[in-house]
Backbone of each chain as ProteinMPNN parsed JSONL, in Angstrom:
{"seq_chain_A": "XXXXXXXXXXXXXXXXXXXXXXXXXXXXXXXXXXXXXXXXXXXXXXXXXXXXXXXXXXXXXXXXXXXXXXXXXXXXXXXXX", "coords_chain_A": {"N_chain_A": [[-6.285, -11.979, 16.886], [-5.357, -8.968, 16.162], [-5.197, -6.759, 13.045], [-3.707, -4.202, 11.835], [-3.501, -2.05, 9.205], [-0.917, 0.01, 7.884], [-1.36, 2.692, 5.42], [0.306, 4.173, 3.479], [1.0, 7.659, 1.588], [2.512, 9.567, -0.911], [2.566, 13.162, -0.593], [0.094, 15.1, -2.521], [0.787, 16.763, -3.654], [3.468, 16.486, -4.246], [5.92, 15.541, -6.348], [5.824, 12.535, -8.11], [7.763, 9.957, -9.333], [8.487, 7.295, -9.555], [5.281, 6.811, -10.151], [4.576, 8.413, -12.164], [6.512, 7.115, -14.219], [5.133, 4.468, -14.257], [2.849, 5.681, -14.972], [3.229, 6.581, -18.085], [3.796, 4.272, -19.153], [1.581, 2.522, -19.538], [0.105, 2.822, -22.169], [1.194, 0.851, -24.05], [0.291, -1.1, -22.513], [-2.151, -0.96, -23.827], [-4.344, 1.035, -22.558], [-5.658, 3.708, -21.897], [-6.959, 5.515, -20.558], [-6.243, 6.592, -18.816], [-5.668, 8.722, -15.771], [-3.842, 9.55, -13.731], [-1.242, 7.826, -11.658], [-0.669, 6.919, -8.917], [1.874, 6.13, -6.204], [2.862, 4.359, -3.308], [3.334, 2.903, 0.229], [2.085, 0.017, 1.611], [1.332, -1.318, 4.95], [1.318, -3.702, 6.629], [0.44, -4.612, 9.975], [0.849, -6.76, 12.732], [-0.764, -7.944, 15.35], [-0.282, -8.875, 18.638], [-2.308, -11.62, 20.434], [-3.392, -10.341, 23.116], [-2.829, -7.823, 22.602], [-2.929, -4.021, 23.672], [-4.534, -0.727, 22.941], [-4.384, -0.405, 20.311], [-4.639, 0.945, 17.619], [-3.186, 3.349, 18.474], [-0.8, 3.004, 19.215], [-0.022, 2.016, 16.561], [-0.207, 4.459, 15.257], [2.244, 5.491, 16.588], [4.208, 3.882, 15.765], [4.025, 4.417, 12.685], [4.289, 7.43, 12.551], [6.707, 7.49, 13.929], [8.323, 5.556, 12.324], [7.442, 4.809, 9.601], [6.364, 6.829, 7.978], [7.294, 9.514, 5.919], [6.812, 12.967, 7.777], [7.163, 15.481, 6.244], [6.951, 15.057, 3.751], [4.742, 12.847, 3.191], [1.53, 11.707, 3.922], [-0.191, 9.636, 5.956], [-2.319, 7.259, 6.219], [-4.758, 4.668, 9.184], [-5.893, 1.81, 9.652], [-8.043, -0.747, 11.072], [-8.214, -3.809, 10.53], [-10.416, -6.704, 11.838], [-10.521, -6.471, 15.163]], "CA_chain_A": [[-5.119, -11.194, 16.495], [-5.781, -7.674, 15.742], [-4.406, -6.317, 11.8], [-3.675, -3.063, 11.306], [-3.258, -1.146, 7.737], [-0.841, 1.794, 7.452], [-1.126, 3.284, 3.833], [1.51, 5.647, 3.57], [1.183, 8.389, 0.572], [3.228, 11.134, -1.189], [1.374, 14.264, -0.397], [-0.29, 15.402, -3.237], [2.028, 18.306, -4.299], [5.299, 16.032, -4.247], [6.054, 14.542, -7.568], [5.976, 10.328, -8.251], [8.576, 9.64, -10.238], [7.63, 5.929, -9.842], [3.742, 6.827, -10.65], [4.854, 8.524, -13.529], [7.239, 5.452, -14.765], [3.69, 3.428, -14.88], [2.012, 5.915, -16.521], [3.786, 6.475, -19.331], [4.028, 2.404, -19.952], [0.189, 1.821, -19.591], [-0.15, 2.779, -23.424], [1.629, 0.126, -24.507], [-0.241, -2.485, -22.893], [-3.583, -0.333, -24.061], [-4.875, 1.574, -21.253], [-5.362, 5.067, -22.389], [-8.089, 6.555, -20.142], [-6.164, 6.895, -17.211], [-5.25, 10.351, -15.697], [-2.905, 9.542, -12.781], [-0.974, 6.852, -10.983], [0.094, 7.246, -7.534], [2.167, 4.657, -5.454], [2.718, 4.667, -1.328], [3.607, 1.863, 0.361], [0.796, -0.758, 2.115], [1.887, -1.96, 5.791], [0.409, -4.725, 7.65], [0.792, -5.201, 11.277], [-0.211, -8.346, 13.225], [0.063, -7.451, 16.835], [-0.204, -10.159, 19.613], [-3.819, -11.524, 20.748], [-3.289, -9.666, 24.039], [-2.166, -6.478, 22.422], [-4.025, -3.334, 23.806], [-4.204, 0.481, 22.524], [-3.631, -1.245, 18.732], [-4.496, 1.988, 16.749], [-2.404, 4.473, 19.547], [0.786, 2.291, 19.079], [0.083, 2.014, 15.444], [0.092, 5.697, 15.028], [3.468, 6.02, 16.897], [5.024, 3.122, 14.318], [3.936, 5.352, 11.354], [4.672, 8.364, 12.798], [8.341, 7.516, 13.968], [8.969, 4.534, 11.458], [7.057, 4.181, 8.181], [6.447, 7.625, 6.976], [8.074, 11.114, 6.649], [5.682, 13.552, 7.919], [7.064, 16.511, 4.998], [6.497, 14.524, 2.32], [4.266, 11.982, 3.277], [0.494, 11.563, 4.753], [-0.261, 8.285, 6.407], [-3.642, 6.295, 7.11], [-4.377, 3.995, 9.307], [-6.991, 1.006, 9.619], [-7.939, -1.378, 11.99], [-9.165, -5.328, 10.1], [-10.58, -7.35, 12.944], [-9.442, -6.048, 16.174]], "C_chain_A": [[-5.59, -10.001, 15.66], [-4.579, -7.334, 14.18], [-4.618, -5.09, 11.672], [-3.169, -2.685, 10.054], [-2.569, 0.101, 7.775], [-0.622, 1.572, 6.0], [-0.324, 4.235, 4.142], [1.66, 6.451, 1.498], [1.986, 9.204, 0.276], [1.67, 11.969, -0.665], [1.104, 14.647, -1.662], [0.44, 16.261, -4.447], [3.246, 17.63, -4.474], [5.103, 15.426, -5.499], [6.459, 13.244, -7.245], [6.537, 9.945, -8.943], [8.247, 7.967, -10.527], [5.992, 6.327, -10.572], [3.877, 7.378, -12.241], [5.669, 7.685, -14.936], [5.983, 4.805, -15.305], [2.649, 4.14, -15.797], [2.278, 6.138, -17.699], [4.316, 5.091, -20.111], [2.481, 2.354, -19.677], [-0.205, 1.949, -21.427], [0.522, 1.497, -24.667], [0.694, -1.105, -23.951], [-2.379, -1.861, -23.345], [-4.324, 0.082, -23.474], [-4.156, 2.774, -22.037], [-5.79, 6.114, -22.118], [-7.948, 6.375, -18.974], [-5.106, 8.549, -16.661], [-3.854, 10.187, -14.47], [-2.803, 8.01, -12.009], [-0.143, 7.305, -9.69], [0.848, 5.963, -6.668], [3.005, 5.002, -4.53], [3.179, 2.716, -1.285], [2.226, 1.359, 1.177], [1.972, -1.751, 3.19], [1.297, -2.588, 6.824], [1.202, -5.201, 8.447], [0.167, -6.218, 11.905], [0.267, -7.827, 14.64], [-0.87, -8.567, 17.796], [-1.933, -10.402, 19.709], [-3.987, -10.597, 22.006], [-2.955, -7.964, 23.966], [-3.533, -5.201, 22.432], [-3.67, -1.864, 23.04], [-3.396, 0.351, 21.114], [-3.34, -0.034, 18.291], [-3.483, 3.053, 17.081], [-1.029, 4.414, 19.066], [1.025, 2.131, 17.272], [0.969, 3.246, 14.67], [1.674, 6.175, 15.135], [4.478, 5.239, 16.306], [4.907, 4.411, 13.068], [4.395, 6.648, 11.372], [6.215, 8.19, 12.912], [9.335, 6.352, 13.066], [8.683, 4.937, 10.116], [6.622, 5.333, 7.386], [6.985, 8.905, 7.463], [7.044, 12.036, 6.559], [6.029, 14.995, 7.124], [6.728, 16.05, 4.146], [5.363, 13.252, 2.068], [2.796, 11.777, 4.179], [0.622, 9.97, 5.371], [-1.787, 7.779, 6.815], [-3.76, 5.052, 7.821], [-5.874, 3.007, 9.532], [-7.219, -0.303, 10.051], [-8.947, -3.046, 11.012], [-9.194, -6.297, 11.263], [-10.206, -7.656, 13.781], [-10.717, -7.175, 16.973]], "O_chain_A": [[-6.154, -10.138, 14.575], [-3.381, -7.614, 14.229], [-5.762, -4.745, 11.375], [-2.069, -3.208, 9.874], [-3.185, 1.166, 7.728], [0.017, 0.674, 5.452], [-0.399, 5.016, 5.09], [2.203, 5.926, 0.526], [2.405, 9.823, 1.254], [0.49, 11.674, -0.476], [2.169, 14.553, -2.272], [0.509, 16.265, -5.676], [4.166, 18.32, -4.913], [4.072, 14.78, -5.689], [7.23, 12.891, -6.353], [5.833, 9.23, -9.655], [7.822, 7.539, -11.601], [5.816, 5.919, -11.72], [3.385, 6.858, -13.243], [5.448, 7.696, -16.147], [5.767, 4.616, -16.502], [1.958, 3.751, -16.739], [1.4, 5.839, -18.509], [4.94, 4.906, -21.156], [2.551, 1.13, -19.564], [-0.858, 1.011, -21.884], [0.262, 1.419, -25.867], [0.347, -2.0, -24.722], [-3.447, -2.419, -23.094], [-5.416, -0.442, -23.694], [-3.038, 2.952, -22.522], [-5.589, 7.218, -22.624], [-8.802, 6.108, -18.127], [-4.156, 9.127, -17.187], [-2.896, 10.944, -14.624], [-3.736, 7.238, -11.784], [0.893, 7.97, -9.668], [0.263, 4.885, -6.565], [3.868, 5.853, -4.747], [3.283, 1.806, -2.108], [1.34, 2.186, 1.388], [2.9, -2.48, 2.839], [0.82, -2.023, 7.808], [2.212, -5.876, 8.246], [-0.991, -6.541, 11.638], [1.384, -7.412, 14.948], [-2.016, -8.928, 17.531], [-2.735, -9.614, 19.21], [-5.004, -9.921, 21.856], [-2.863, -7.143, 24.878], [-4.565, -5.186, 21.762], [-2.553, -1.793, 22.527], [-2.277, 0.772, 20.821], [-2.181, 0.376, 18.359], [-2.924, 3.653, 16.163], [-0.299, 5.317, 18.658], [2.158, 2.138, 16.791], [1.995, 3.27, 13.99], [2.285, 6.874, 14.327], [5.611, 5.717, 16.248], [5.833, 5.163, 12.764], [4.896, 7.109, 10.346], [6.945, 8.701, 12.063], [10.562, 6.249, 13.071], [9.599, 5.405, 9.441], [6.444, 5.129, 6.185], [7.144, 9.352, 8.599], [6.354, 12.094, 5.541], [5.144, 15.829, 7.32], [5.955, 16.744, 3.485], [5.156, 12.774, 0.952], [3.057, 11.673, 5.377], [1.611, 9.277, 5.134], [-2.221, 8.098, 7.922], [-3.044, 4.153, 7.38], [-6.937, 3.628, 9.561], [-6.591, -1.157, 9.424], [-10.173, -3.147, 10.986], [-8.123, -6.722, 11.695], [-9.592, -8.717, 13.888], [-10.614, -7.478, 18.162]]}, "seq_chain_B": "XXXXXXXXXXXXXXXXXXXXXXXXXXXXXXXXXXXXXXXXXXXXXXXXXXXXXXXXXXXXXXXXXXXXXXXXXXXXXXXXX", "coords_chain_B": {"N_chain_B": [[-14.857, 10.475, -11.304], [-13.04, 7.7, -11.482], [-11.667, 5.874, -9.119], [-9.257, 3.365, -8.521], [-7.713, 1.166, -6.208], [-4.587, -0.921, -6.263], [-3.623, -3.081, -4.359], [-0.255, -4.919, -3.487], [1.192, -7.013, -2.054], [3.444, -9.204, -0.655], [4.036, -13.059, -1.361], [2.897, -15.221, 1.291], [4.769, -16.83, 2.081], [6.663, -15.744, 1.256], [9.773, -14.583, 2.44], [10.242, -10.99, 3.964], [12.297, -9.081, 4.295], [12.031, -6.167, 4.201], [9.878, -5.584, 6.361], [10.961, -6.946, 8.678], [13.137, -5.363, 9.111], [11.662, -3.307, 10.105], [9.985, -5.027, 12.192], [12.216, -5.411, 13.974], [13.313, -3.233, 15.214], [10.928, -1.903, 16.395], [10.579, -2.369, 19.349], [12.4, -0.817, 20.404], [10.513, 1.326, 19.917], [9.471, 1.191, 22.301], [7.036, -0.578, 21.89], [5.703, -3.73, 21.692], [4.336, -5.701, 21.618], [3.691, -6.542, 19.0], [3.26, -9.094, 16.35], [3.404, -9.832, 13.755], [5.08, -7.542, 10.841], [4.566, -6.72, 7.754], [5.797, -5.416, 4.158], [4.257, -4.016, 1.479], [2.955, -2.926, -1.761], [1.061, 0.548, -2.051], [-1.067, 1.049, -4.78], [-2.435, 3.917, -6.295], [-5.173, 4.477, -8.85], [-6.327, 6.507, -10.741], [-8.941, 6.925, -12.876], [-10.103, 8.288, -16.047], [-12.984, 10.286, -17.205], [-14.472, 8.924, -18.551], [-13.841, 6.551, -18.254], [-14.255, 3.13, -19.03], [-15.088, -0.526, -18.535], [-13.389, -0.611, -15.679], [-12.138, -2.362, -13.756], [-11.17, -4.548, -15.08], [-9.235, -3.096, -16.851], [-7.43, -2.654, -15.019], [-6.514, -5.06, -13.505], [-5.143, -5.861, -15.809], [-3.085, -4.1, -15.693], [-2.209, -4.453, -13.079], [-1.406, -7.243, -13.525], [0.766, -6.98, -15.311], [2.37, -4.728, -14.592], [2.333, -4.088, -11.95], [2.459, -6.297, -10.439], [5.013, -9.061, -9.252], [4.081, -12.07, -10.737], [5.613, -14.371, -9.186], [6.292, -13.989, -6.828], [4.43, -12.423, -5.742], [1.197, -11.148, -4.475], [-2.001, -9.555, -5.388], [-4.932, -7.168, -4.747], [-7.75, -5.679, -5.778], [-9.384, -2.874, -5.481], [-12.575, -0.866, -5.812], [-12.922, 2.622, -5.555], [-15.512, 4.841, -5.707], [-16.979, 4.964, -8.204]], "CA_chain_B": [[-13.373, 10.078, -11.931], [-12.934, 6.579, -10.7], [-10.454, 5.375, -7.93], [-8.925, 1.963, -8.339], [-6.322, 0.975, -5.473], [-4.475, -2.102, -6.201], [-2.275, -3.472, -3.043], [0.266, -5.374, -4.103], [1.661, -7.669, -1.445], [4.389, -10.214, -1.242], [3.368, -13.933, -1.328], [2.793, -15.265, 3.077], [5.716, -17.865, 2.58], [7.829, -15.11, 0.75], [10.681, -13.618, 3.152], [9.917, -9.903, 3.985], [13.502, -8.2, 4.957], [11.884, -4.332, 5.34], [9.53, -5.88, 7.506], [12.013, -7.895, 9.695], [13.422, -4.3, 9.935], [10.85, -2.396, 11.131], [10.048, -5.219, 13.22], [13.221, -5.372, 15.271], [13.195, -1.543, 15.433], [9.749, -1.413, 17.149], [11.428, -2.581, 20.628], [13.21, 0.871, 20.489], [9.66, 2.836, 20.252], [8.222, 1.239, 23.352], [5.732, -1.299, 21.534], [6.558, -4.874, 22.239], [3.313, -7.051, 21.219], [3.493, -7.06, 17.307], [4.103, -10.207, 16.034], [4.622, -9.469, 12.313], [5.219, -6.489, 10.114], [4.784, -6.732, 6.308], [5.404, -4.203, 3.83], [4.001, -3.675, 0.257], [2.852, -1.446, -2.45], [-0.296, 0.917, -2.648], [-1.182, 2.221, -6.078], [-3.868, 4.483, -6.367], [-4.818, 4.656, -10.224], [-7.294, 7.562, -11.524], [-9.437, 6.788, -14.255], [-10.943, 9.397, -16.739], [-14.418, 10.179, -16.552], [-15.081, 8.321, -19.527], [-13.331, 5.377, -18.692], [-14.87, 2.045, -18.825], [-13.864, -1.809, -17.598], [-11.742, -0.01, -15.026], [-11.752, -2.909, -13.178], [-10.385, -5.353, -16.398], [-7.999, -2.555, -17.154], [-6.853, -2.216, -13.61], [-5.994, -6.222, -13.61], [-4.477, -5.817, -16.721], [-1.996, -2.966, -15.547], [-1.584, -5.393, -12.229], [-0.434, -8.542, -14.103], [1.823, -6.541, -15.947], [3.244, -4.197, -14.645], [2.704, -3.397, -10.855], [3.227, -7.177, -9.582], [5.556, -10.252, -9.706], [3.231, -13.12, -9.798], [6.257, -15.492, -8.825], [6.281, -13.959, -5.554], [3.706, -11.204, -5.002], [-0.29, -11.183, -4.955], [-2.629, -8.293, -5.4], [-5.606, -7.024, -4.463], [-7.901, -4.567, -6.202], [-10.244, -2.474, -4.948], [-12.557, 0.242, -6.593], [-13.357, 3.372, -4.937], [-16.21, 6.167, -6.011], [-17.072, 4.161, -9.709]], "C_chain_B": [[-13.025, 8.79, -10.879], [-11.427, 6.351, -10.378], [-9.995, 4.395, -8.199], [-7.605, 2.492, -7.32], [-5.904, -0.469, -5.8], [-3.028, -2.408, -5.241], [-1.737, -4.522, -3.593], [0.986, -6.477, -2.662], [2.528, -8.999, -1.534], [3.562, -11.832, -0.527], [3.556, -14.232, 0.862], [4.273, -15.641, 3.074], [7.279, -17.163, 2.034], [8.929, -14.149, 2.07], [10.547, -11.983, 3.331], [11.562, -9.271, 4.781], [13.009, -6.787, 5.465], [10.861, -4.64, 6.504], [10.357, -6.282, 8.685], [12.735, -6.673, 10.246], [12.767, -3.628, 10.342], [10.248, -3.051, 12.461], [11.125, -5.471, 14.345], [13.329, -4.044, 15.883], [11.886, -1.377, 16.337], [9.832, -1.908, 18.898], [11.785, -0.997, 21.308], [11.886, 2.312, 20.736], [8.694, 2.011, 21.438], [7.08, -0.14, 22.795], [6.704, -2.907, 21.034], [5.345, -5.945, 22.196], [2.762, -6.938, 19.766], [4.1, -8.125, 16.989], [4.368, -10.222, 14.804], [4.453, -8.132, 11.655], [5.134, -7.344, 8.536], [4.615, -5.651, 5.561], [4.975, -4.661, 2.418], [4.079, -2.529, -0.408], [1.464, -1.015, -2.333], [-0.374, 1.363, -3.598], [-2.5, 2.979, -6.645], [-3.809, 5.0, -8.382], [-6.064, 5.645, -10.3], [-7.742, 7.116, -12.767], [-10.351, 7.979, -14.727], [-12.197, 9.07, -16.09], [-15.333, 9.163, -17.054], [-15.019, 6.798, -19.713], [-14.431, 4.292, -18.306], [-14.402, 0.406, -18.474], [-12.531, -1.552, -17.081], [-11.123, -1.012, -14.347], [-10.745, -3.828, -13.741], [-9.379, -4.655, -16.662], [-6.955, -2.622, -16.1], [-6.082, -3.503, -13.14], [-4.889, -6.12, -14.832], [-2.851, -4.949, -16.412], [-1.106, -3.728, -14.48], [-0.895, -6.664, -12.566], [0.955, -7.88, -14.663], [2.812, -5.813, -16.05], [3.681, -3.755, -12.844], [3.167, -5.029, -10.082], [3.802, -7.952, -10.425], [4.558, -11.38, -9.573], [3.822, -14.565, -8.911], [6.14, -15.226, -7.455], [5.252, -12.758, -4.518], [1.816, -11.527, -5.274], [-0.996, -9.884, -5.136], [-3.884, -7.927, -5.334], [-6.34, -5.863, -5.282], [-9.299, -4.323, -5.832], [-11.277, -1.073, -5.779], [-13.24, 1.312, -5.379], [-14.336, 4.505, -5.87], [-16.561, 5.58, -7.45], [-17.76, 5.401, -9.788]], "O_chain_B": [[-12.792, 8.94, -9.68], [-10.404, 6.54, -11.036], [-11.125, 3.915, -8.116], [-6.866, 3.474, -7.388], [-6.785, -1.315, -5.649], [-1.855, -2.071, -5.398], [-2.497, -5.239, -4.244], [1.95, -5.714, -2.726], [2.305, -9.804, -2.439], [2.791, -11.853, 0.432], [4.242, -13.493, 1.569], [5.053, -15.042, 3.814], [8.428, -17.581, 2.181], [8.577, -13.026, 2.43], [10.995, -11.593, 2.253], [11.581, -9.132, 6.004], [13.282, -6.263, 6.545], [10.97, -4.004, 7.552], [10.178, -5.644, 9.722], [13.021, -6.617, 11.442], [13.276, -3.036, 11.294], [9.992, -2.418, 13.485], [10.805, -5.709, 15.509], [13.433, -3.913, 17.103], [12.01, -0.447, 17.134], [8.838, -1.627, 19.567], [11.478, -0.384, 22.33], [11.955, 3.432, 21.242], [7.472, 2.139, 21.503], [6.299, -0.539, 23.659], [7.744, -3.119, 20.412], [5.494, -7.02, 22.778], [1.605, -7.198, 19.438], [5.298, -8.289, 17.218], [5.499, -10.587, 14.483], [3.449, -7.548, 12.063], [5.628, -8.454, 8.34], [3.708, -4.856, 5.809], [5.362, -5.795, 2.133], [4.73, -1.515, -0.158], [0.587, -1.871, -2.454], [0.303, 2.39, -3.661], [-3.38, 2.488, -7.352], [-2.913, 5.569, -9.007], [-6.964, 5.189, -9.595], [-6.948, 6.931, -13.69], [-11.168, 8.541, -13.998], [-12.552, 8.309, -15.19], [-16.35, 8.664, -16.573], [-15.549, 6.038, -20.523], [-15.312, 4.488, -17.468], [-13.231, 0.25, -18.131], [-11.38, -1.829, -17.417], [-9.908, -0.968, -14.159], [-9.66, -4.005, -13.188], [-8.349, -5.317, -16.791], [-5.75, -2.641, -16.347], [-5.083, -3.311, -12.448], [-3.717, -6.367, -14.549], [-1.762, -5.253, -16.898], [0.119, -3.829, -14.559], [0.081, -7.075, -11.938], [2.067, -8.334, -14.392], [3.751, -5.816, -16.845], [4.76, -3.312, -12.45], [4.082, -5.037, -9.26], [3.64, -7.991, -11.645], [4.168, -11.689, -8.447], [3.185, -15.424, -8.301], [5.875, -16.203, -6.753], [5.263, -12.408, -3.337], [1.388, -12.109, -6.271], [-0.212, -8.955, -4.943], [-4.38, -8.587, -6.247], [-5.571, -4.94, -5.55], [-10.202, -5.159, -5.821], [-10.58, -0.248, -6.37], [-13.94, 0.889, -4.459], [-13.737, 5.019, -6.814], [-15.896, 6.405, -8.076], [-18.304, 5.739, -10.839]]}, "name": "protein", "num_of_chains": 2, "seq": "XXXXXXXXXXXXXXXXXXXXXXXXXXXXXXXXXXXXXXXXXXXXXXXXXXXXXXXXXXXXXXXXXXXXXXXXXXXXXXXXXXXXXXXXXXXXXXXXXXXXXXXXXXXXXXXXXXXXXXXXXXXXXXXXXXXXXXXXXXXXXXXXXXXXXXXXXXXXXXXXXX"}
């Protein structure tokens, strides 16, 4: 059974209103030498044992499902196809 | 300037609803041999240049603030130390 990984990010330039939430609480639990927090979502696919063209079909999930392509990059990554 | 990612994922036996929707939705784009979807969090954390036990801090930030441990696990990874 083949696992695929999409990471899905803000683009760089978009503000994280969540990432910024965590960084401004890390000083409280004592963490003080950190410069940025970013947070995307993490999406694991399980696709059949028979399933062919994993990464192809992946692409066209992420692309038309799991991220918005203005505000959002996407990677994707294949764990033991 | 060190990388930490820590994936945050919900426990196996925990119920996944945005999965359950993206997998009924993937019918609709053509792709018809995934057998599960799961979603999470990615959080990419930046550490100064200076920083040190990024990895201890990076647990520390994960117990406390990025997962549930009643129902979520997490993974941490370092990139570029």
């Amino acid at each position: 059974m083949a696992r695929v990984v999409v990471d899905v990010m803000l683009k760089s330039e978009i503000l994280d209103p969540q990432g910024e939430a965590v960084l401004g609480a890390l000083p409280r639990l004592g963490v003080t030498d950190v410069a940025s927090v970013r947070i995307g979502k993490r999406v694991e696919i399980e696709f059949d044992e028979n399933a062919r063209n994993v990464e192809e079909q992946s692409r066209v999930i992420a692309d038309q499902l799991l991220a918005n392509p203005v505000i959002e990059n996407f990677a994707i990554s294949i764990e033991g196809a």
